[in-house]
BADORO-776042 format. One line per 3 residues: number of its first residue (from 1); their letters; for each residue x, y, z of C-alpha. Coordinates in steps of 0.1 Angstrom, whole numbers, always signed. Each point is the difference from the previous one (the first is absolute). Example, Ala and Ser with C-alpha at 12.3 -4.5 7.8 and 13.67 -1.06 7.14 Angstrom:
2
1 = AS = +123 -45 +78 ~ +14 +34 -7 $
END
This chain:
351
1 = XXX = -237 -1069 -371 ~ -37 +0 -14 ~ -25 +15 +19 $
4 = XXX = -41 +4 -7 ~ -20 +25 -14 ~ -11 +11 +35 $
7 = XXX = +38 +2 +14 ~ +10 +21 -27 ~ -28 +23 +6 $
10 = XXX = +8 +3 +32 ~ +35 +5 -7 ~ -6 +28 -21 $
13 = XXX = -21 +15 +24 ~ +28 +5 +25 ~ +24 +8 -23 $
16 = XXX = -23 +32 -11 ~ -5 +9 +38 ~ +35 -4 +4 $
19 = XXX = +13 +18 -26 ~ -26 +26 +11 ~ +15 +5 +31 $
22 = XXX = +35 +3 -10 ~ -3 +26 -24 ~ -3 +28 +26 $
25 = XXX = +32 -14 +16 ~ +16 -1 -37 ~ -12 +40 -2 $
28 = XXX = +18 +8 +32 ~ +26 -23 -14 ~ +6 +19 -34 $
31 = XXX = -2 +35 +18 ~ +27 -10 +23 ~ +22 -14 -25 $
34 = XXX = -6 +32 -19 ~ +10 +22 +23 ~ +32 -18 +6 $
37 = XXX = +6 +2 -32 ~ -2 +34 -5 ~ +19 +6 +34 $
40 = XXX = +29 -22 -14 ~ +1 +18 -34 ~ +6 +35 +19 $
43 = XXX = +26 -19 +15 ~ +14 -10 -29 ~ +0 +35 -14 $
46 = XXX = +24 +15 +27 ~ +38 +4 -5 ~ +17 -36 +8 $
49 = XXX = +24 +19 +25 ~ -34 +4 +25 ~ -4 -41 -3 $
52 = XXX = +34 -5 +10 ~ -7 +19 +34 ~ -9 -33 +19 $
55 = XXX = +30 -19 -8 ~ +30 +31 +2 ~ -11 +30 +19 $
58 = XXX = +28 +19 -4 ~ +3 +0 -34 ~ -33 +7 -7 $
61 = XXX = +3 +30 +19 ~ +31 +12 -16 ~ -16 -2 -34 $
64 = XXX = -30 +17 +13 ~ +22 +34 +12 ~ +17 -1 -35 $
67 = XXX = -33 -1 -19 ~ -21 +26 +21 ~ +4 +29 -12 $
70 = XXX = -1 +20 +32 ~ +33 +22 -10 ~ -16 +5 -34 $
73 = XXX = +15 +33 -14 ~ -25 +30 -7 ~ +11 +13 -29 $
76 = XXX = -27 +28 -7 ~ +11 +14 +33 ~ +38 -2 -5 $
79 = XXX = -8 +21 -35 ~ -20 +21 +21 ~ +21 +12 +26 $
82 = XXX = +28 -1 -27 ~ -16 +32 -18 ~ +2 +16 +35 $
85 = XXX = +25 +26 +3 ~ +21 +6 +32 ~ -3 +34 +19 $
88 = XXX = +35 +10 +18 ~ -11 +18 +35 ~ +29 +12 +17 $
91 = XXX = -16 +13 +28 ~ -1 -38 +10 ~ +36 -12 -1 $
94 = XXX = +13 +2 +27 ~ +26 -18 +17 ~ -21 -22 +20 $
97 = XXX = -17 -4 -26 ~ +31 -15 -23 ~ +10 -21 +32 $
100 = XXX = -14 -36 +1 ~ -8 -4 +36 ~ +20 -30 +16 $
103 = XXX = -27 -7 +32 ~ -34 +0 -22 ~ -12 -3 -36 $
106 = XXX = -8 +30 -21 ~ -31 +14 -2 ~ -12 -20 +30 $
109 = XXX = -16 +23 +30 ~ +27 -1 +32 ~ -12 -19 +29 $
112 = XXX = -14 +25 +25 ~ +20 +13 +25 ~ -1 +1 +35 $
115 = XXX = -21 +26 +16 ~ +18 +27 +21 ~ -3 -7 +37 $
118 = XXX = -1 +36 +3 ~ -25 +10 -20 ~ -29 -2 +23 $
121 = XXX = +21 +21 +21 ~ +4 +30 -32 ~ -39 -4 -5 $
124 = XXX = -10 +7 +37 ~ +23 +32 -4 ~ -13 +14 -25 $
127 = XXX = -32 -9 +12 ~ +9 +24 +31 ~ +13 +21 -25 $
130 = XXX = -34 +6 -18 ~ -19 +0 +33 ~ +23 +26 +22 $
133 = XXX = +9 +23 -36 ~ -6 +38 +12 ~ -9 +13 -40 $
136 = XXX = -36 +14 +15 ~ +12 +16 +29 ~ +7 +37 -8 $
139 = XXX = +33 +15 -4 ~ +2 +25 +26 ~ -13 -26 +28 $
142 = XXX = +23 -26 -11 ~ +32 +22 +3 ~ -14 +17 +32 $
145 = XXX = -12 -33 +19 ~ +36 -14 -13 ~ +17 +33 +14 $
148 = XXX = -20 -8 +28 ~ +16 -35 +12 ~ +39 +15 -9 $
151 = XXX = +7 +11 +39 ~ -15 -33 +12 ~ +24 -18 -22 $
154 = XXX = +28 +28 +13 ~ -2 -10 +35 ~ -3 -33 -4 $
157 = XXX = +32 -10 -20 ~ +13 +29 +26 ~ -5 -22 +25 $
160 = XXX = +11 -33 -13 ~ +32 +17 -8 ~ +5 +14 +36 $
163 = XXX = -9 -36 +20 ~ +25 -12 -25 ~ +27 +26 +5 $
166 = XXX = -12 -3 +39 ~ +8 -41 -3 ~ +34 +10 -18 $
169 = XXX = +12 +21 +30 ~ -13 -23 +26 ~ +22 -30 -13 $
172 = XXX = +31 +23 -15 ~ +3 +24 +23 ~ -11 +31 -26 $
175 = XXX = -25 +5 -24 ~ +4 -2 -38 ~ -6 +36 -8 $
178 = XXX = -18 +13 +35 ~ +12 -7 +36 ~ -24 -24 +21 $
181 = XXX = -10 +28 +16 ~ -6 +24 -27 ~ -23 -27 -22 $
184 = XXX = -20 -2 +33 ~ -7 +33 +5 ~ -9 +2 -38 $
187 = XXX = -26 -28 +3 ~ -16 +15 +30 ~ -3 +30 -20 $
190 = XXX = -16 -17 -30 ~ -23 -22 +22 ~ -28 +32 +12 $
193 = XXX = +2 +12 -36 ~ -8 -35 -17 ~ -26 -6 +26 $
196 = XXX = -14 +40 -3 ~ -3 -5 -33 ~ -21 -31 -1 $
199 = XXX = -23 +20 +21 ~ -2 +26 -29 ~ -8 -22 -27 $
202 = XXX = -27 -20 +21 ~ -18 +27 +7 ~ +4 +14 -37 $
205 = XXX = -16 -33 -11 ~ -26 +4 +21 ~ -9 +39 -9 $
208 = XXX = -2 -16 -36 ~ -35 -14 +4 ~ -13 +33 +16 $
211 = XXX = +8 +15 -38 ~ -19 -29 -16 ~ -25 +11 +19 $
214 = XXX = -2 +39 -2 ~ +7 -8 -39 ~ -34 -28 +2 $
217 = XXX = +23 -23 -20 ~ -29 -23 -5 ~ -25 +19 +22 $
220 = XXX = +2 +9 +35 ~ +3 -30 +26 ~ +4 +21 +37 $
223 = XXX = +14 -11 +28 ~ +10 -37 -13 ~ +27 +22 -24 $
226 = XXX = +8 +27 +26 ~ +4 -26 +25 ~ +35 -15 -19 $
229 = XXX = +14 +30 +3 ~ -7 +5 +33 ~ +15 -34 +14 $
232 = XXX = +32 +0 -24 ~ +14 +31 +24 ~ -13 -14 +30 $
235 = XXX = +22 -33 -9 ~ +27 +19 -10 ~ +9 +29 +27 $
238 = XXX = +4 -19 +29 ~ +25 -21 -13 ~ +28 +28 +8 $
241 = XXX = -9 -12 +33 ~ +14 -34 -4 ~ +32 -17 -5 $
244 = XXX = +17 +4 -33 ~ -8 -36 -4 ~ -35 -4 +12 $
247 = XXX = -4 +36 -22 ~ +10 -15 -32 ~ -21 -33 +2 $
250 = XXX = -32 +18 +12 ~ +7 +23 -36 ~ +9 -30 -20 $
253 = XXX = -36 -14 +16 ~ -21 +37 -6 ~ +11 +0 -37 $
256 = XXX = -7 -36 -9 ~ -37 +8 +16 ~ +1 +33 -21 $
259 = XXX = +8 -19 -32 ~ -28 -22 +4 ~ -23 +30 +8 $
262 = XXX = +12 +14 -31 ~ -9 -34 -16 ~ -32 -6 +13 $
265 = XXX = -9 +43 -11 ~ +9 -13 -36 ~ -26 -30 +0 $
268 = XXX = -27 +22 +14 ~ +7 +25 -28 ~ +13 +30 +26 $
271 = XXX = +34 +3 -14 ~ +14 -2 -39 ~ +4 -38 -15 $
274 = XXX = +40 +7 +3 ~ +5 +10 +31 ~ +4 -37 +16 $
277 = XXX = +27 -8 -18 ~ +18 +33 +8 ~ -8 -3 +30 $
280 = XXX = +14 -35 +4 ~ +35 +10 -18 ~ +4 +24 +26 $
283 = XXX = -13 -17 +26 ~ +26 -28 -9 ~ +33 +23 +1 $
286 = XXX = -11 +17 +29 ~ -4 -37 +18 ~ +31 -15 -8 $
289 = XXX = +16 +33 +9 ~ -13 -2 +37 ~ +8 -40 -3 $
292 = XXX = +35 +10 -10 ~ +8 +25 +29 ~ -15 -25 +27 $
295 = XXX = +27 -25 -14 ~ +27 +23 +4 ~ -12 +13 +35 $
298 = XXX = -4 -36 +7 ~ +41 -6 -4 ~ +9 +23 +25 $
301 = XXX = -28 +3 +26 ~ +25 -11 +28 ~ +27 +20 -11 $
304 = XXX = -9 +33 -3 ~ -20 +26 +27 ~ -38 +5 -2 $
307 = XXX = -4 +35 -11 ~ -26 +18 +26 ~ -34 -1 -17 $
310 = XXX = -31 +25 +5 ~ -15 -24 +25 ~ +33 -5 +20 $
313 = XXX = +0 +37 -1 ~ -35 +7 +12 ~ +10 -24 +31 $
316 = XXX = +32 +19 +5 ~ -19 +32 +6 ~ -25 -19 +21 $
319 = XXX = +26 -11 +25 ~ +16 +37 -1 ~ -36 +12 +5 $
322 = XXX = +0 -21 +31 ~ +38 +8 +11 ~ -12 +34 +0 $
325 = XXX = -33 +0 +16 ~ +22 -25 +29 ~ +23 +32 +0 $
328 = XXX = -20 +27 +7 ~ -20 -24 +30 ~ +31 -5 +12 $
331 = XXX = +5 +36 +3 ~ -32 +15 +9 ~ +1 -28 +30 $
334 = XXX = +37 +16 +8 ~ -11 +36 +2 ~ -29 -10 +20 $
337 = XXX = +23 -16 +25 ~ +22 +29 -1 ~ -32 +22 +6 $
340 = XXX = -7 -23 +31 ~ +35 +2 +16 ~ -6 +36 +2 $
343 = XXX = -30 +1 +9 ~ +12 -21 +29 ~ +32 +22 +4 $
346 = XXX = -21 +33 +0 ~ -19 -16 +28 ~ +24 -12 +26 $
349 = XXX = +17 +36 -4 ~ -28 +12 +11 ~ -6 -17 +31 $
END
């Protein structure tokens, strides 16, 4: 086809603008290709196995495990530990030790065990152990005060013994080493001595502040001292007057008011740091003493006599007070009637 000189002019004219505005879309073009190029040549430089991936998985990664070299031996450390030489120690063979245990590898730490169900039990022992231990208390006082609580314990286990032997005779017909009747009058003889000697001690624990006090064990403090030995004998005396029963609890209450006297006199400073605890370890025996002879009273109190006390005694001689003061009205009003009838006889002989 033939075309003018203007069409051709024109022609080339768009072609220019044409190829003008392609060439920036040839330049992206030839960058893209480029990099696929060079993106495909790394491909092509990896082993052939890794291409083969897509099409059989498994044998790709079989080859893969036999060409890593994750096993790969270190020689340099095998030649090292070669030139090591090996050290007996027989200190260590032992037989566990040449056993291979059956129930868990070698080597590996034992599972942990179960936990005692006892052992908070042991730990609050000793716990008591530390708290109540009698190391600061001095010798002499600790034997003494010890000494001290034997005849409560004596007449306590005396008295169990005798309700029991009491019991025995009361169901067999005689006692197991005492008659019925002799193991009662044994415990009526132990009863006034148990309950005399509460009354001692009391009134002994009481008299120990009036020392603090002449001593100024931490100064002088007067009457509020004085006055706790002053009410632990007043307590303690009148309970001869009781029952053997109502004796022994109002005791059992004066020395569990006296131990936390004593107490209270440590806080404030008016009596040695250890005397608390000594006093509660004797305080303690002495309290499950009482506690143990009202059980054993307890098992016979409708089998056995109430042995006369100081009150039933003081009523006794009130009522023979009375008998006698009845008596002699009885005979003064006799003689004066006697003195009347002859008064009365004298007169009628004389008219």
């Amino acid at each position: 086809m033939l075309r003018s000189g203007p069409a051709n002019s024109l022609a080339r004219s768009a072609l220019r603008s044409t190829n003008f505005c392609g060439s920036r879309k040839t330049t992206r073009l030839a960058s893209q290709t480029s990099k696929f190029l060079v993106s495909r040549n790394e491909r092509l430089k990896r082993p052939t196995s890794l291409a083969l991936a897509t099409y059989r998985p498994l044998t790709t990664s079989l080859q893969r495990r036999a060409t890593t070299p994750f096993d790969r031996i270190d020689k340099q450390h095998e030649a090292a530990v070669a030139k090591d030489e090996l050290n007996p120690h027989p200190e260590e063979v032992s037989e566990e030790s040449s056993v291979h245990q059956v129930f868990h590898e070698k080597g590996v730490p034992e599972e942990a065990k179960d936990e005692d169900m006892l052992a908070g039990v042991y730990q609050d022992l000793r716990t008591i152990k530390e708290t109540f231990k009698l190391n600061d208390v001095p010798r002499e006082a600790l034997v003494v005060g010890m000494a001290g609580v034997l005849p409560y314990l004596a007449t306590s286990l005396s008295t169990v013994y005798l309700a029991w032997d009491i019991n025995h005779a009361a169901l067999d017909g005689k006692g197991f080493l005492l008659s019925g009747q002799s193991a009662e009058l044994l415990l009526h003889i132990i009863e006034p001595l148990q309950v005399g000697y509460g009354a001692v001690i009391i009134s002994f624990l009481g008299a120990i502040h009036w020392g603090f006090e002449w001593a100024k064990y931490h100064g002088t403090h007067g009457y509020r001292r004085y006055a706790i030995g002053i009410v632990a004998p007043a307590v303690a005396w009148p309970t001869l007057l009781l029952p053997v029963e109502y004796a022994l609890i109002a005791q059992f209450s004066a020395f569990t008011f006296l131990y936390f006297a004593d107490a209270r006199a440590v806080v404030r400073g008016w009596a040695p740091s250890w005397y608390s605890t000594y006093r509660f370890v004797l305080t303690f025996i002495v309290g499950a003493s009482l506690v143990i002879s009202l059980i054993g009273r307890g098992q016979i109190a409708d089998k056995i006599s109430r042995l006369p006390g100081p009150a039933d005694r003081l009523k006794a001689l009130r009522e023979s007070q009375l008998e006698e003061l009845e008596q002699e009205e009885r005979e003064r009003r006799a003689r004066i009637v006697a003195e009347d009838e002859e008064q009365d006889e004298e007169a009628e002989d004389e008219e």
